[in-house]
Backbone bond lengths (Angstrom), bond angles and torsions (degrees), N, CA, C in turn:
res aa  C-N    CA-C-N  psi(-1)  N-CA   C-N-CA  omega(-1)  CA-C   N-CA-C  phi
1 X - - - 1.458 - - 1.539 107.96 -
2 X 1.173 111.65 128.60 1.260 109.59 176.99 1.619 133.60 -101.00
3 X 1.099 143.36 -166.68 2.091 136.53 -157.73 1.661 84.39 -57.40
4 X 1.977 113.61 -64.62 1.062 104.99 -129.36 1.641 93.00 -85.26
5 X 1.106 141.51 -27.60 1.179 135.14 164.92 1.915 121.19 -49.53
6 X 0.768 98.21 -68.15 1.989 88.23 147.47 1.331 119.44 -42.63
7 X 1.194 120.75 -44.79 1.690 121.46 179.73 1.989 103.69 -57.98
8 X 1.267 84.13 -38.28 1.727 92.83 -156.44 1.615 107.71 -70.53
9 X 1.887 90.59 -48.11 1.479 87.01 164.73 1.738 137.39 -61.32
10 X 1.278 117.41 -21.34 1.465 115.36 -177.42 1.869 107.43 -107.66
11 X 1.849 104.35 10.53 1.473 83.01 147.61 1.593 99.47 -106.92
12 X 1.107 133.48 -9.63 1.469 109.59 176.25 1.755 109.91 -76.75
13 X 1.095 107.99 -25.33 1.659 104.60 172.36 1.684 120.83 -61.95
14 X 1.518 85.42 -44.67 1.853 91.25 172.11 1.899 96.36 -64.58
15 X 0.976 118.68 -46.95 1.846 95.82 -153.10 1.699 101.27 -81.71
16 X 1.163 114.83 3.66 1.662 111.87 158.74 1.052 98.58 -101.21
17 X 1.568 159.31 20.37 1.132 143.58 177.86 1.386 108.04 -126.94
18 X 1.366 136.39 -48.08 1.423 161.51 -176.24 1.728 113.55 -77.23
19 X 0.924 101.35 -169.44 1.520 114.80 -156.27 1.404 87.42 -97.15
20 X 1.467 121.37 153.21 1.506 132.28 165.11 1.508 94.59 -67.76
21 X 1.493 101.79 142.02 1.370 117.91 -165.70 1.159 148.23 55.79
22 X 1.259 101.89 24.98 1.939 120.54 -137.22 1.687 93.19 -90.14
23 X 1.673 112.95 1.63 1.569 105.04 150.09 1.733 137.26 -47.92
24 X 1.421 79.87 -30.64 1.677 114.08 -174.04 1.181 139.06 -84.51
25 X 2.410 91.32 -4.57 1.421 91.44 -160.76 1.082 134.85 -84.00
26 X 1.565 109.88 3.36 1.619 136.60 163.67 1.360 111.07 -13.68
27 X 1.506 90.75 -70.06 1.980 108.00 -172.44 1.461 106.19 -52.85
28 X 1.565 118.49 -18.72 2.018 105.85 178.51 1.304 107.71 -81.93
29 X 1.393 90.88 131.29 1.820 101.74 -177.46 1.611 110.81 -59.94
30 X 1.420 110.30 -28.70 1.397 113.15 -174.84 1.982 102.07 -64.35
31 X 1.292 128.84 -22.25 1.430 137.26 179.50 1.324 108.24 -82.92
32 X 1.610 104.68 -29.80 1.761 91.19 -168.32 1.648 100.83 -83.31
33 X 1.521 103.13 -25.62 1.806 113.34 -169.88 1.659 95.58 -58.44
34 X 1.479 110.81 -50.31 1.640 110.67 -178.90 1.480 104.11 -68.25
35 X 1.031 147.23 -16.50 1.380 124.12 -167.62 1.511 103.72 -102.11
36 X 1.815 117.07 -21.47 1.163 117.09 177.16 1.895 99.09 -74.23
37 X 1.246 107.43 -18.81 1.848 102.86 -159.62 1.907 82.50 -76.46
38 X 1.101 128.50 -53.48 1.699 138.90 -152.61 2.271 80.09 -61.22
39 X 1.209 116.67 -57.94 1.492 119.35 -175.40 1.534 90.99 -43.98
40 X 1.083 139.01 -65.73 1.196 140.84 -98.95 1.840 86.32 -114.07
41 X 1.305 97.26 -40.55 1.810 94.83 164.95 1.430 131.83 -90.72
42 X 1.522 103.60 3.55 1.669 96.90 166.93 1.707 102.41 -98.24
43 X 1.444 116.05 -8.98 1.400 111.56 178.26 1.559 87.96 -78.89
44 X 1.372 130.64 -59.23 1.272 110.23 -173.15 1.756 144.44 -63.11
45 X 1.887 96.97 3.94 1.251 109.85 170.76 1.248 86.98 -71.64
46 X 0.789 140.14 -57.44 1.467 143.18 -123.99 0.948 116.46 -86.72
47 X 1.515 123.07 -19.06 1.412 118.97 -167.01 1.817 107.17 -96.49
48 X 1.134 106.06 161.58 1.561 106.80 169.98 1.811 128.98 -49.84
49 X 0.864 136.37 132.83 1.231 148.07 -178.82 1.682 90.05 -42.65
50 X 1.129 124.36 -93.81 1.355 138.88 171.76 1.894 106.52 -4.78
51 X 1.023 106.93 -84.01 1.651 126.05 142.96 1.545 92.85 -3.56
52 X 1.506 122.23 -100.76 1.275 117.19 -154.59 1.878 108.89 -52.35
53 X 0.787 108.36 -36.02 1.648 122.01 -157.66 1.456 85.56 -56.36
54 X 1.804 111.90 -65.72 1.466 90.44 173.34 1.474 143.98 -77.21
55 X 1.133 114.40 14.52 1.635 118.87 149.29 1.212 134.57 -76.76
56 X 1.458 101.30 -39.77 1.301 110.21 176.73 2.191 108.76 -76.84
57 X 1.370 113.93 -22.28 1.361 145.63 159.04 1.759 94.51 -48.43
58 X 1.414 128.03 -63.50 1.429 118.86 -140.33 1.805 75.14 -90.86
59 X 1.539 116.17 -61.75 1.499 116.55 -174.44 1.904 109.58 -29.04
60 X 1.270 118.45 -45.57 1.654 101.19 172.83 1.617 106.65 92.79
61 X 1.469 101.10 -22.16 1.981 84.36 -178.08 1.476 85.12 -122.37
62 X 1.603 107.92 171.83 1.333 125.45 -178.54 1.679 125.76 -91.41
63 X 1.459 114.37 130.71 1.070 136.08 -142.12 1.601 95.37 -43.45
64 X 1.306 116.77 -43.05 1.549 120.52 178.66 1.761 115.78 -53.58
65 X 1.275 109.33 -15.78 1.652 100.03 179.67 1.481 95.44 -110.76
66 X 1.242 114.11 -11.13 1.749 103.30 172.77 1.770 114.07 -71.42
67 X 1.396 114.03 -17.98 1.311 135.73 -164.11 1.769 90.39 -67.53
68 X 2.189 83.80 -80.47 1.946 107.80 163.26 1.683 111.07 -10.58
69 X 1.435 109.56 -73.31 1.652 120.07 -176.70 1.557 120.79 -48.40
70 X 0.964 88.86 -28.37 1.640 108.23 -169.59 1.971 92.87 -78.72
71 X 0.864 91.49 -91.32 1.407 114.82 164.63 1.737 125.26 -3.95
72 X 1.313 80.83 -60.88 2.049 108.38 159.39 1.312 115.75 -65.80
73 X 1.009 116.96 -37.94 1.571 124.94 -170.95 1.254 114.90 -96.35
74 X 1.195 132.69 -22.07 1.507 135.09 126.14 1.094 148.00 -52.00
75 X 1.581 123.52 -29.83 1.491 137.13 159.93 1.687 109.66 -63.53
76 X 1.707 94.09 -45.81 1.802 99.65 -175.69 1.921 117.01 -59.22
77 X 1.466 90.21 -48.64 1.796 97.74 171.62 1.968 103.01 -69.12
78 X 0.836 150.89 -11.05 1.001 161.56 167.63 1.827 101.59 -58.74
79 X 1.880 93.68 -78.74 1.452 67.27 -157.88 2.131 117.21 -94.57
80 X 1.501 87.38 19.24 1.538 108.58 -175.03 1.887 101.85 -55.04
81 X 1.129 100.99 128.69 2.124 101.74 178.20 1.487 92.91 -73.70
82 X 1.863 104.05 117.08 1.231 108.01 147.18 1.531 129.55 -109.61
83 X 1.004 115.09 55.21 1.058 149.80 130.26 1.742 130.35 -6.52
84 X 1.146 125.65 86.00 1.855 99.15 -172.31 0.897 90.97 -74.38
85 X 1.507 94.76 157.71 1.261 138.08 -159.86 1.727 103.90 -76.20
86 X 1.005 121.20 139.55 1.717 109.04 166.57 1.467 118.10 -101.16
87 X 1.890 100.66 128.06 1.230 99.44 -169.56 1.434 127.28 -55.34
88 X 0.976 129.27 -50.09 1.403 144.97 -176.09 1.359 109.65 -60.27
């Protein structure tokens, strides 16, 4: 089997599996929120223990409702219609 036959097969697997148009799905804020959250937790592997303590220190609530927030704020962009708007 060769690149493009593997290629071919896992976009036809994605477009029976995924969202219609899901080439596109860049533009949903609910994709960019997840791709900024995936950034946003390999910076936070990364950083020193010490480091986190004081973020989570300056943030003021406990790491378990920062999870919650997170969590919320992803379900909400999720199921929010993005949709353009119609002018008229």
């Amino acid at each position: 089997m060769n690149f493009e036959a593997i290629k071919l097969a896992i976009l036809e697997w994605i477009d029976k599996q995924a969202i219609p148009d899901w080439g596109q799905a860049w533009k949903l804020l609910s994709v960019k929120y997840n791709a900024a959250l995936v950034a946003l937790g390999g910076i936070w592997i990364a950083l020193p223990d010490d480091a986190k303590g004081q973020i989570l220190t300056a943030i003021g609530v406990p790491t378990a409702w920062v999870v919650v927030a997170i969590g919320v704020v992803g379900f909400v962009l999720r199921m929010k219609s993005q949709q353009p708007k119609d002018p008229g």
